[in-house]
C-alpha positions in Angstrom: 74.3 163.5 293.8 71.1 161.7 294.0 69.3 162.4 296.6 69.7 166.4 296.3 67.4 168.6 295.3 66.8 172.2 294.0 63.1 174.0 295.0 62.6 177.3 293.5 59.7 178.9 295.3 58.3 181.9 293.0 56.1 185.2 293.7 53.0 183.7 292.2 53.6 180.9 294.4 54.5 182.6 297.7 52.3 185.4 297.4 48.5 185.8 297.5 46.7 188.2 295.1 47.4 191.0 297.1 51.3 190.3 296.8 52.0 189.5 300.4 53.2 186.5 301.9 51.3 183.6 301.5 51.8 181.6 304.9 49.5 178.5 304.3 51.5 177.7 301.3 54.6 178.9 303.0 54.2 176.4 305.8 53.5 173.5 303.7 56.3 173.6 301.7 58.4 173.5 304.6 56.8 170.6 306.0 57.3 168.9 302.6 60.5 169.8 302.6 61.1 168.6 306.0 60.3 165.2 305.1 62.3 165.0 302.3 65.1 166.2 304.6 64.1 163.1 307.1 64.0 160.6 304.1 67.6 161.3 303.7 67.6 164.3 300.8 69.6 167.1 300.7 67.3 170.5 299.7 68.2 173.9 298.8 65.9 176.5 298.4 65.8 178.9 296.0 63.3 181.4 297.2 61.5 184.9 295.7 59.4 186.8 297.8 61.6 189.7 299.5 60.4 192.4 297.5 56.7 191.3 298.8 57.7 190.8 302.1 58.9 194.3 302.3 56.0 196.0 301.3 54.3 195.5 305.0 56.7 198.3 306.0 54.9 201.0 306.5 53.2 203.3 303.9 54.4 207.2 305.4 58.3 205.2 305.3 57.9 204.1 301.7 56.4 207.7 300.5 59.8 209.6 301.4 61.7 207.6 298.6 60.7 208.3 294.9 63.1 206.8 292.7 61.5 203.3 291.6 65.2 202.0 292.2 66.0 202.5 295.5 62.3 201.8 296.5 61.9 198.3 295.6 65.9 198.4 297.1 64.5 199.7 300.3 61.6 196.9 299.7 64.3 194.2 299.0 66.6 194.8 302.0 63.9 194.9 304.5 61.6 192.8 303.2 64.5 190.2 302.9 65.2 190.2 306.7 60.8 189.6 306.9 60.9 186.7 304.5 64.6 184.5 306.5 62.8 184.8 310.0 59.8 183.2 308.5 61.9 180.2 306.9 63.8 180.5 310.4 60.7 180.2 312.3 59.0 177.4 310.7 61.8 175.3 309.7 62.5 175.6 313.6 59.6 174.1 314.3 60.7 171.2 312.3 64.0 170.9 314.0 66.5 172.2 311.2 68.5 175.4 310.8 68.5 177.6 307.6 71.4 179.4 306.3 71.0 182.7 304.2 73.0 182.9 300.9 72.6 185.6 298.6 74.3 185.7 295.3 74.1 187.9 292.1 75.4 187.1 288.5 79.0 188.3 289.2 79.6 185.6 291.6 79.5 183.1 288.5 81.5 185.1 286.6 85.3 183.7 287.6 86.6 180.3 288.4 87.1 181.4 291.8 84.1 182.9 293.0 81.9 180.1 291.4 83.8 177.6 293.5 84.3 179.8 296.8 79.7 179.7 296.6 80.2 175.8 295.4 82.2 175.2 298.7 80.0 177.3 300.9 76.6 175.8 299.7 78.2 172.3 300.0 79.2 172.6 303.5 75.7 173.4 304.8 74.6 170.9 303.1 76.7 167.8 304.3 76.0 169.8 308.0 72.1 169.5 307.5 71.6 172.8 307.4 69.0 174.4 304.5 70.6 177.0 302.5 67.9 179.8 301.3 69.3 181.2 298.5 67.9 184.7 296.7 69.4 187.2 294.3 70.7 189.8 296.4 68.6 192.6 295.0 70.2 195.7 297.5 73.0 195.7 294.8 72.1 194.1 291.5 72.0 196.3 288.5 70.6 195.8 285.5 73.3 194.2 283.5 74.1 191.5 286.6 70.9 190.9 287.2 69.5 187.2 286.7 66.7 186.8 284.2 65.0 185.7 287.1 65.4 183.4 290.4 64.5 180.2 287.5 67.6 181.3 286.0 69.2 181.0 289.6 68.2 178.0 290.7 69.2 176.4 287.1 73.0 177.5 287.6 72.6 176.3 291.3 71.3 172.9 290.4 74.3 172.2 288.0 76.7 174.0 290.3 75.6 171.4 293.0 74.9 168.7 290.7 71.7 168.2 292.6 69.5 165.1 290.9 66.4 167.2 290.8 65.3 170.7 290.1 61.8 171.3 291.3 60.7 174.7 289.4 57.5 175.5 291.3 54.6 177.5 289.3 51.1 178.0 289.7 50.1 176.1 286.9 50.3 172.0 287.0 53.0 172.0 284.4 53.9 173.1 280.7 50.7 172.5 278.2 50.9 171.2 274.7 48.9 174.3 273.6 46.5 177.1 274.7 46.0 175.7 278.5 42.5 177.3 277.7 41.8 175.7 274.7 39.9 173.1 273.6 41.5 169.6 273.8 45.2 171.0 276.1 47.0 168.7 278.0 50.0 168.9 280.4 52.7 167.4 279.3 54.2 164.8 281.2 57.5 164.2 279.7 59.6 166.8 277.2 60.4 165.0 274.5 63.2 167.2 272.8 62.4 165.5 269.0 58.5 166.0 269.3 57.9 169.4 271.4 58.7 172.6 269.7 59.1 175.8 272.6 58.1 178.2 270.1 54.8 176.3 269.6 54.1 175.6 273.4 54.6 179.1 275.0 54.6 182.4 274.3 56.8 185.1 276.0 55.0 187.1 278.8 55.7 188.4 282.6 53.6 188.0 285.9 52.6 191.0 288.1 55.2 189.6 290.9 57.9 188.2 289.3 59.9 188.9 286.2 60.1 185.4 284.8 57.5 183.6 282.9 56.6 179.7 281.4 59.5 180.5 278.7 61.6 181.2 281.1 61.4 177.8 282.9 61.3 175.6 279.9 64.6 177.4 278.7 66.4 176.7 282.1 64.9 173.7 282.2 65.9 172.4 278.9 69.6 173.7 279.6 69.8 172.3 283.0 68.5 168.3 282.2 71.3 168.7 278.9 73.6 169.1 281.9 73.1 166.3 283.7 69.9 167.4 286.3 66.3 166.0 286.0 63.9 169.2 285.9 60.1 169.2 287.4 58.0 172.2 286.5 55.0 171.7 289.1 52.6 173.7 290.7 53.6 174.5 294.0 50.1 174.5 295.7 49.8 171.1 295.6 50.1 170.0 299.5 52.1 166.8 298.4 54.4 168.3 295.4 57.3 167.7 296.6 57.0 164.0 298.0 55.2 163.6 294.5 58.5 164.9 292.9 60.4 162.9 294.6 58.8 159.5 294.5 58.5 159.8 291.2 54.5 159.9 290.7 52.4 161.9 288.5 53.8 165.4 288.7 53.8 168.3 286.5 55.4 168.1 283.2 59.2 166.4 283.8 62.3 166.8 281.3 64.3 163.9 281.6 68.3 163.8 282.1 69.8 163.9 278.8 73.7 164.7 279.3 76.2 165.1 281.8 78.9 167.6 282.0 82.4 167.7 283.8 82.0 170.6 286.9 84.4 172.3 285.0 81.9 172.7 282.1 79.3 172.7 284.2 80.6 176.1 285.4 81.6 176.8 281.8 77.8 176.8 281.0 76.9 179.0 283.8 79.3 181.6 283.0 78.7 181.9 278.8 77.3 185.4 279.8 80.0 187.3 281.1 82.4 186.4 278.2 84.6 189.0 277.8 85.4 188.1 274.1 84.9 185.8 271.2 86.7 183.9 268.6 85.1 182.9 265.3 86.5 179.4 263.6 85.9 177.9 260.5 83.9 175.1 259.4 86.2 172.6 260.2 86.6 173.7 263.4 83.4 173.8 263.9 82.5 170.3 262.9 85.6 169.3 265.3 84.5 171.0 268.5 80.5 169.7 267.8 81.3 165.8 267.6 80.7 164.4 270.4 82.2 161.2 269.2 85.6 163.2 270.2 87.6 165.4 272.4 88.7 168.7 270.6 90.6 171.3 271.4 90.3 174.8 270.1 93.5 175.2 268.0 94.7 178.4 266.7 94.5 177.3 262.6 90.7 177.4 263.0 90.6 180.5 264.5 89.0 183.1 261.8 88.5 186.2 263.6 89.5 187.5 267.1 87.0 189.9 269.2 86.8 191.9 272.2 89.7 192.4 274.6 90.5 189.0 277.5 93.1 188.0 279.0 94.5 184.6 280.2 91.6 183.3 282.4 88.6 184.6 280.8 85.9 183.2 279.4 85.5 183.7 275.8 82.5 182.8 273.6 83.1 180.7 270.2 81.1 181.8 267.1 81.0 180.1 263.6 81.4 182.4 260.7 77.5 183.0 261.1 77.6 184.5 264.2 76.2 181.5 265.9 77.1 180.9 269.3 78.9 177.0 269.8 79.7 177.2 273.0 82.6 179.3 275.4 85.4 178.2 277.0 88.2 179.7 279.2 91.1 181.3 277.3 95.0 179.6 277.9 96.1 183.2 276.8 95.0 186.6 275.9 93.9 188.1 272.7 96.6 189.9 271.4 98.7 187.0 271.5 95.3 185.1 269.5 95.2 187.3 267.0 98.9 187.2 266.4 98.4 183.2 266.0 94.9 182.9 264.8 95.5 180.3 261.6 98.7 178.8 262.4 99.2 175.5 262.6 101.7 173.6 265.2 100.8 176.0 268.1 99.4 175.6 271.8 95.3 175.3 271.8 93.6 178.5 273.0 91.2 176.6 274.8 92.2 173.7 275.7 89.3 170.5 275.5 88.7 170.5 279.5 87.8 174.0 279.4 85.7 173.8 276.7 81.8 174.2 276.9 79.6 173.5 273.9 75.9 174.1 273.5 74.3 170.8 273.0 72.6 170.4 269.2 69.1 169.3 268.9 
């Protein structure tokens, strides 16, 4: 879909230093987004910014609840309802109609959820109307909880197949170094060949949100290898988006640089919720890596069996390493693989269409 795109609006960006909602910036970026809408794009939003929004609840309500959990829960759930009647209100005044969608990691965990949010997102797009999409953080544990809305957004972008991914910072892009040292530059186009991330960034968390710049550049990197251009930009630029979209200078921009079935696409979202693994051999291996061919996973280069799935699931593939391939949904459960594991002349575990692999360098 070309004209699609994914915004992600972070804390830093929404928020002013004091961590509560930033309206100025707010307003623009609705306006932006407005005209992109009236020049014929579809957007989705991908916004942060509950948990600030609730913390204009009053003080005396906030000092009855002492675990840190069901605080920033209580922050989350009302702040939420604070932060949609602002999108309501000034998307309004532009003429268009949000939607509110919240998700959490479980609803990418099965075939059938995945496409259930895929068909729901779609038709409020194709009706005009803007989705506002947030981790629902009333009931997300730990373990199903996104690394961060970046993360979100990526698996949104690919589930959508949206042409652009706009990850907005506070920063003007991804630097080549030190952005306060001598001689830094933003990068303009990620090169995969010359840019190492290791060298670039270095792992770290803001006040307001979880994520960080190695965050984006991991989701970004992930997401263009699937088939969407990403934009890391700074999202208090007044023109950022229009700049995004017409293709001027913006931010630092990593170019498409593969394409992936939606079944895969899905496949690449959902390599986190595996509920076993298979280890193959070095032929194997090299079969299911060339992507000169299609390969199925065939039980004579299965090694080693692990975990307990069934028919369905979505099962990671390791080499005898441990290194993680790629996943791919099982065609049967894993007693029956382990009964088979290195026979020849029997039915693939995982059969080529269902099979995601993680793109090599």
């Amino acid at each position: 879909m070309g004209k699609r795109i994914v915004v992600k609006i972070g804390s830093q960006v929404l928020c002013d230093p004091q961590g509560a909602l930033n309206l100025e910036v707010l307003e623009n970026l609705v306006r932006q987004a407005s005209r992109l809408i009236a020049d014929g794009w579809q957007v989705l939003v991908v916004s942060s910014g509950a948990v600030a929004a609730g913390r204009g609840i009053p003080a005396v309500q906030l000092q009855r609840i002492t675990d840190p959990i069901a605080r920033k829960q209580v922050l989350a759930a009302t702040g939420q309802v604070r932060l949609m009647e602002t999108y309501r209100s000034l998307f309004q005044q532009q003429g268009l109609t949000v939607a509110q969608v919240l998700t959490s990691k479980s609803d990418f965990q099965t075939r059938r959820h995945y496409l259930n949010m895929r068909g729901c997102i779609e038709a409020l797009l194709s009706a005009g109307i803007v989705p506002i999409v947030n981790e629902n953080d009333v009931v997300a544990i730990t373990e199903l909880m996104f690394t961060d809305n970046d993360e979100l957004a990526g698996l949104l972008a690919t589930m959508v197949n949206a042409g652009v991914l706009c990850l907005l910072s506070t920063v003007p892009g991804v630097y080549d170094g030190d952005p306060e040292g001598p001689g830094t530059s933003c990068i303009e186009t990620w090169d995969e060949g010359k840019h190492q991330l290791e060298d670039i960034v270095t792992r770290g968390t803001s006040a307001l949100g979880r994520g960080g710049m190695h965050s984006k550049l991991a989701i970004a990197r992930k997401t263009a290898k699937l088939g969407t251009e990403v934009v890391i930009a700074n999202g208090h630029d007044p023109d950022i988006l229009v700049k995004v979209t017409s293709r001027q200078k913006a931010g630092t921009r990593f170019p498409v640089l593969g394409d992936a079935s939606p079944a895969k696409r899905w496949l690449a979202s959902a390599d986190g919720h595996a509920t076993g693994y298979v280890t193959v051999n070095p032929g194997a291996e090299a079969a299911l890596l060339d992507r000169n061919r299609l390969a199925s996973l065939l039980p004579v280069g299965i090694e080693a069996v692990g975990g307990a799935f069934n028919d369905g699931d979505v099962i990671q593939i390791r080499n005898l390493a441990g290194k993680v391939l790629g996943c791919g949904k099982a065609r049967y459960g894993h007693e029956e693989a382990h009964q088979l594991k290195g026979q020849r002349g029997q039915k693939a575990l995982i059969h080529y269409d269902y099979l995601y692999t993680e793109p090599q360098r």
